[in-house]
C-alpha positions as CSV (number, residue, x, y, z in Angstrom):
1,X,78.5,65.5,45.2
2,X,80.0,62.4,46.3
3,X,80.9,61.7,42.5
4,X,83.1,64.6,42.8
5,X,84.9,63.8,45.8
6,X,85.4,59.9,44.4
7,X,87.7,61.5,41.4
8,X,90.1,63.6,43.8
9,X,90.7,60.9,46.2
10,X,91.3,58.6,43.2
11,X,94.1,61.4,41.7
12,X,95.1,61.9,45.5
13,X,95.7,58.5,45.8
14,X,97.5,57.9,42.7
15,X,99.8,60.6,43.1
16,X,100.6,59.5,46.8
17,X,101.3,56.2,44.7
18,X,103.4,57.7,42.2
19,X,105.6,59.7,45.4
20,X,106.4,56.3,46.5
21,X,107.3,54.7,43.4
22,X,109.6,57.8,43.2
23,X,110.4,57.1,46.7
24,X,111.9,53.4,46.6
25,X,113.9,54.2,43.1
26,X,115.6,56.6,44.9
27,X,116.2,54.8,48.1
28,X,117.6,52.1,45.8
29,X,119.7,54.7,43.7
30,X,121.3,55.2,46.8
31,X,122.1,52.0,48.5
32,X,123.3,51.5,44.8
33,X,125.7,54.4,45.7
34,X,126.4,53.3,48.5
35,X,127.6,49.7,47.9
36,X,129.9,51.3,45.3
37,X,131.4,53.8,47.4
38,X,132.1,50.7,49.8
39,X,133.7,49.0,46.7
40,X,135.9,51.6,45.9
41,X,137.0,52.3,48.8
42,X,137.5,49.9,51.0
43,X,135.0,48.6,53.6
44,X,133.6,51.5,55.7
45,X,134.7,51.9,59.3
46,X,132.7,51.7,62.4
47,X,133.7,55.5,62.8
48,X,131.4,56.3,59.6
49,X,132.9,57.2,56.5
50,X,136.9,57.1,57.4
51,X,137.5,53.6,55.3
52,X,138.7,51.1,57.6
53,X,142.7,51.0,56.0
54,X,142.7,55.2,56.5
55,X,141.6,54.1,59.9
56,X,144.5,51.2,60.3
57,X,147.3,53.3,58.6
58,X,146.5,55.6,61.2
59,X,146.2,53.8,63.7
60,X,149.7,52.3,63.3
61,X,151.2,55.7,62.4
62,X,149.6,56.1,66.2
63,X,151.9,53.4,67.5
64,X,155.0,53.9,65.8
65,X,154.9,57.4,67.1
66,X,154.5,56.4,70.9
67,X,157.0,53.9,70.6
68,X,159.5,56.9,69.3
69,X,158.2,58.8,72.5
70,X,159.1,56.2,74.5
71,X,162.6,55.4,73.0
72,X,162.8,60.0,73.0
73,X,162.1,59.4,76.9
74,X,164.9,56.7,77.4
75,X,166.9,59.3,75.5
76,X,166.3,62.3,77.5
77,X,166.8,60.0,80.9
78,X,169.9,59.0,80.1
79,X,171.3,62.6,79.0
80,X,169.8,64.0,82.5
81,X,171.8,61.3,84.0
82,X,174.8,62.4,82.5
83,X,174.2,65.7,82.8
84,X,174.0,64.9,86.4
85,X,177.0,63.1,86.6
86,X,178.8,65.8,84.8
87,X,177.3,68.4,87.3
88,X,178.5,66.1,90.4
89,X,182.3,65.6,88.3
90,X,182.2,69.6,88.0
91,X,182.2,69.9,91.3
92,X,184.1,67.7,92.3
93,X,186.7,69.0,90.2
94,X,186.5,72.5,91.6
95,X,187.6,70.5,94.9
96,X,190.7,69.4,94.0
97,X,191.7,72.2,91.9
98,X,191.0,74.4,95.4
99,X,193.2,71.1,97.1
100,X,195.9,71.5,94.2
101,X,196.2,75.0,95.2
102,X,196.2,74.7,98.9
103,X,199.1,72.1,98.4
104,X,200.9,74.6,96.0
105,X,200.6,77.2,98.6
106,X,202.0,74.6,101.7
107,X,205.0,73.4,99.4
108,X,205.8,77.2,98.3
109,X,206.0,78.5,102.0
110,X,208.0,75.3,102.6
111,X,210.7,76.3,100.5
């Protein structure tokens, strides 16, 4: 009986032989992949898979659009000032058109 049990470990063995041969040709296959994906492109970011120059193209895109935000903000603050002033000129318009009237009135009972 222990002849018998000699031949299966023997197969056992060299199949669990064969799985890793099988094992490491793939595992190479894919750092193979790997390394080419890297070449082609571009060096791989520390996000993962986004290659670094997506990641720098975007990262300046990033930046040129918060400096337009901040020049947009200068904007705005500037036309809230005006409209402010204009606001503040309105009024003070109205004033002297109610004055100008006033005076009209004074110099028409005058006469």
């Amino acid at each position: 009986m222990r002849r018998g049990r000699f031949p299966r470990r023997r197969d056992k063995l060299k199949l669990l032989l064969d799985k890793s041969d099988n094992d490491n040709q793939l595992v190479s296959a894919l750092r193979a992949e790997l390394e080419r994906c890297r070449q082609s492109s571009g060096k791989l970011s520390p996000q993962g898979d986004v290659p670094a120059r997506r990641v720098a193209d975007l990262a300046t895109r990033a930046a040129e659009q918060q400096a337009q935000i901040g020049r947009q903000e200068k904007i705005i603050g500037s036309l809230r000032e005006r409209a402010a002033e204009v606001d503040r000129l309105s009024s003070e318009n109205e004033k002297l058109r109610e004055l100008v009237g006033l005076l009209q009135d004074k110099l028409s009972g005058a006469e």
